[in-house]
C-alpha positions as a printed Julia matrix, in Angstrom:
152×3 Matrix{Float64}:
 104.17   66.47   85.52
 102.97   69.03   88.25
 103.55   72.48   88.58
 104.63   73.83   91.55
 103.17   76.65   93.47
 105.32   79.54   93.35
 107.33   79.99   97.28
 104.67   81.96   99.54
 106.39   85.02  100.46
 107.56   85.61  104.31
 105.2    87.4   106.5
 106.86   90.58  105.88
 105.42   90.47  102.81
 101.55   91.66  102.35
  99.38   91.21  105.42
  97.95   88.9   107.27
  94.36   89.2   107.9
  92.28   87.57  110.71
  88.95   85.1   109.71
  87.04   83.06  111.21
  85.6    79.86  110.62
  82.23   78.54  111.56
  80.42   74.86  112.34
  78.49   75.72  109.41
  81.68   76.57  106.87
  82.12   72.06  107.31
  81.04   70.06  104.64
  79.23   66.63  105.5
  83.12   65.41  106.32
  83.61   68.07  108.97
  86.09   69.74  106.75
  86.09   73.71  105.42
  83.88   73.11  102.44
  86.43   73.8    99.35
  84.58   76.84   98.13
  84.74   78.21  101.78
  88.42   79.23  100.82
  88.0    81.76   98.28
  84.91   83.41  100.15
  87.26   83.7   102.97
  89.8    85.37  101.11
  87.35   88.06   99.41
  86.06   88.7   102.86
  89.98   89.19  103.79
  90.55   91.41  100.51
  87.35   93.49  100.79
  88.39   94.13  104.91
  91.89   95.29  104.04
  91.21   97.51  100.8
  88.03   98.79  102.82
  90.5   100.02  105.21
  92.47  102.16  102.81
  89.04  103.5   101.57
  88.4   101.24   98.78
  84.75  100.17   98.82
  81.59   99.08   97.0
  78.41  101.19   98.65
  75.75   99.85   95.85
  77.02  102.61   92.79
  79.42  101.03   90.11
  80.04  104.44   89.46
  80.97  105.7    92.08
  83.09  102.81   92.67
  86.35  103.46   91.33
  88.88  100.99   91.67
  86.54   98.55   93.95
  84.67   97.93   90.38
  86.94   95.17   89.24
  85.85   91.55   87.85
  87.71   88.31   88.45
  89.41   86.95   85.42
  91.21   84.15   87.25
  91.34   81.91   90.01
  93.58   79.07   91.07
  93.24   77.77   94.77
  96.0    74.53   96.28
  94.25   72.98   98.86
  97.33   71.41  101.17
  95.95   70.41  104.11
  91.71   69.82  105.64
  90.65   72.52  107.94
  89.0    69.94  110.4
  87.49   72.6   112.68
  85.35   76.36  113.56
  87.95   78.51  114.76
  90.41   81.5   114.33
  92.83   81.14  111.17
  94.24   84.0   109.47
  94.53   84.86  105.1
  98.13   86.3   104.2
  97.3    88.23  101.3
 100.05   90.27   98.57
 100.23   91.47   95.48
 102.99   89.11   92.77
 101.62   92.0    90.11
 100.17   95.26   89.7
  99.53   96.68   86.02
  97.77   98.83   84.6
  94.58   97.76   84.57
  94.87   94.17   86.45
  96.92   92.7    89.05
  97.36   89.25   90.17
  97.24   88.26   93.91
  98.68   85.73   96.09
  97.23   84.29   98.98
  97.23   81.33  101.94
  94.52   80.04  103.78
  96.6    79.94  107.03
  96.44   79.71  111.0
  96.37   82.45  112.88
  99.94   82.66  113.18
 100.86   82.18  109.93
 102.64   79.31  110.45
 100.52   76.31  108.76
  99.35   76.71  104.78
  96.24   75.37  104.4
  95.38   75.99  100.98
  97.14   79.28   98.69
  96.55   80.8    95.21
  96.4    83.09   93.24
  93.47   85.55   91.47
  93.82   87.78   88.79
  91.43   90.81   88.86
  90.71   93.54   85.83
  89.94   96.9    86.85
  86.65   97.87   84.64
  84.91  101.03   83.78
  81.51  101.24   85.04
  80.03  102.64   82.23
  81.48  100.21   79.45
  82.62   97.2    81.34
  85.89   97.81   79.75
  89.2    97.47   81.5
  90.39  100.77   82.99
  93.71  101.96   84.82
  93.67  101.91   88.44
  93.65  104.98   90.25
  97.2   106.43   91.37
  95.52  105.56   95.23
  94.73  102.22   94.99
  98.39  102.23   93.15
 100.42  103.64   96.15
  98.2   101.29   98.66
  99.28   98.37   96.53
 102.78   99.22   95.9
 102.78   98.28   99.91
 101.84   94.61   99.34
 104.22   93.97   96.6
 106.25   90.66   97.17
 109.67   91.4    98.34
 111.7    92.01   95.28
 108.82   92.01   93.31
C-alpha cells in the first residue's frame, strides 16, 4: 500500500516563487541532484518570508520568528529535472499553530503547470535562549494566514 500525496492546491493558493537551476545543481545523470529540491525550496521560503520582514541577520535573538528548526521533511520526486533553467516553487501553508506549522510545496515550472517533485516540512518555532518551542509572533501569524490552503 502507498499513500497518496495530499491534492496540491490551485495557484490561488500560496505563491509561487521563481528559482533557478544551474549545470552544476545535475548529478552525474544530468538530473537535479535529489537534495537540490529542498535547498531550492528554503531558498524560495527564506525569499518570500524575507519579503514580509522575516529574516536571520547572524543574532538568534534577535531573530524572532525566523529562529525555527525543522522537525520534518517529506519530498515526492514525480518527474527528473533534466536541465539548468527557470522553474518556479509554489509554496502554502496546510497548518499554522501555535508554535509549528506544516508547509506544502512543488518543485514546479515556471508556470506552474508541471509538478516535479512536492512535500511537505514541518517547522517549530524555538526560543533563542532555551531552544524550546515558542508561539509565533501575531506578524508572522497575519503574513501566514495569507498562504493558508483554500478552505484550510
Amino acid at each position: 500500500m502507498t499513500a497518496e500525496a495530499p491534492a496540491a492546491p490551485a495557484l490561488s493558493s500560496g505563491r509561487l516563487i521563481p528559482v533557478v537551476v544551474h549545470f552544476d545543481d545535475l548529478d552525474a545523470l544530468g538530473l537535479l541532484h535529489n537534495a537540490r529540491y529542498p535547498l531550492l525550496v528554503e531558498r524560495a521560503w527564506s525569499e518570500l518570508w524575507q519579503g514580509h520582514g522575516f529574516r536571520f541577520e547572524g543574532d538568534w535573538a534577535a531573530a524572532g520568528d525566523a529562529c525555527n528548526a525543522v522537525r520534518e521533511l517529506r519530498v515526492t520526486y514525480e518527474a527528473p529535472v533534466t536541465r539548468p533553467g527557470e522553474y518556479a516553487v509554489h509554496l502554502w501553508l496546510e497548518r499554522l499553530g501555535t508554535t509549528g506549522l506544516t508547509y506544502g510545496f512543488r518543485f514546479c515550472s515556471a508556470d506552474g503547470a508541471t509538478t516535479y517533485a512536492h512535500g511537505t516540512r514541518v517547522l517549530v518555532r524555538l526560543d533563542a535562549a532555551t531552544l524550546r518551542p515558542a508561539p509565533w509572533s501575531e506578524e508572522f501569524r497575519t503574513a501566514g494566514r495569507e498562504l493558508l490552503r483554500d478552505g484550510h
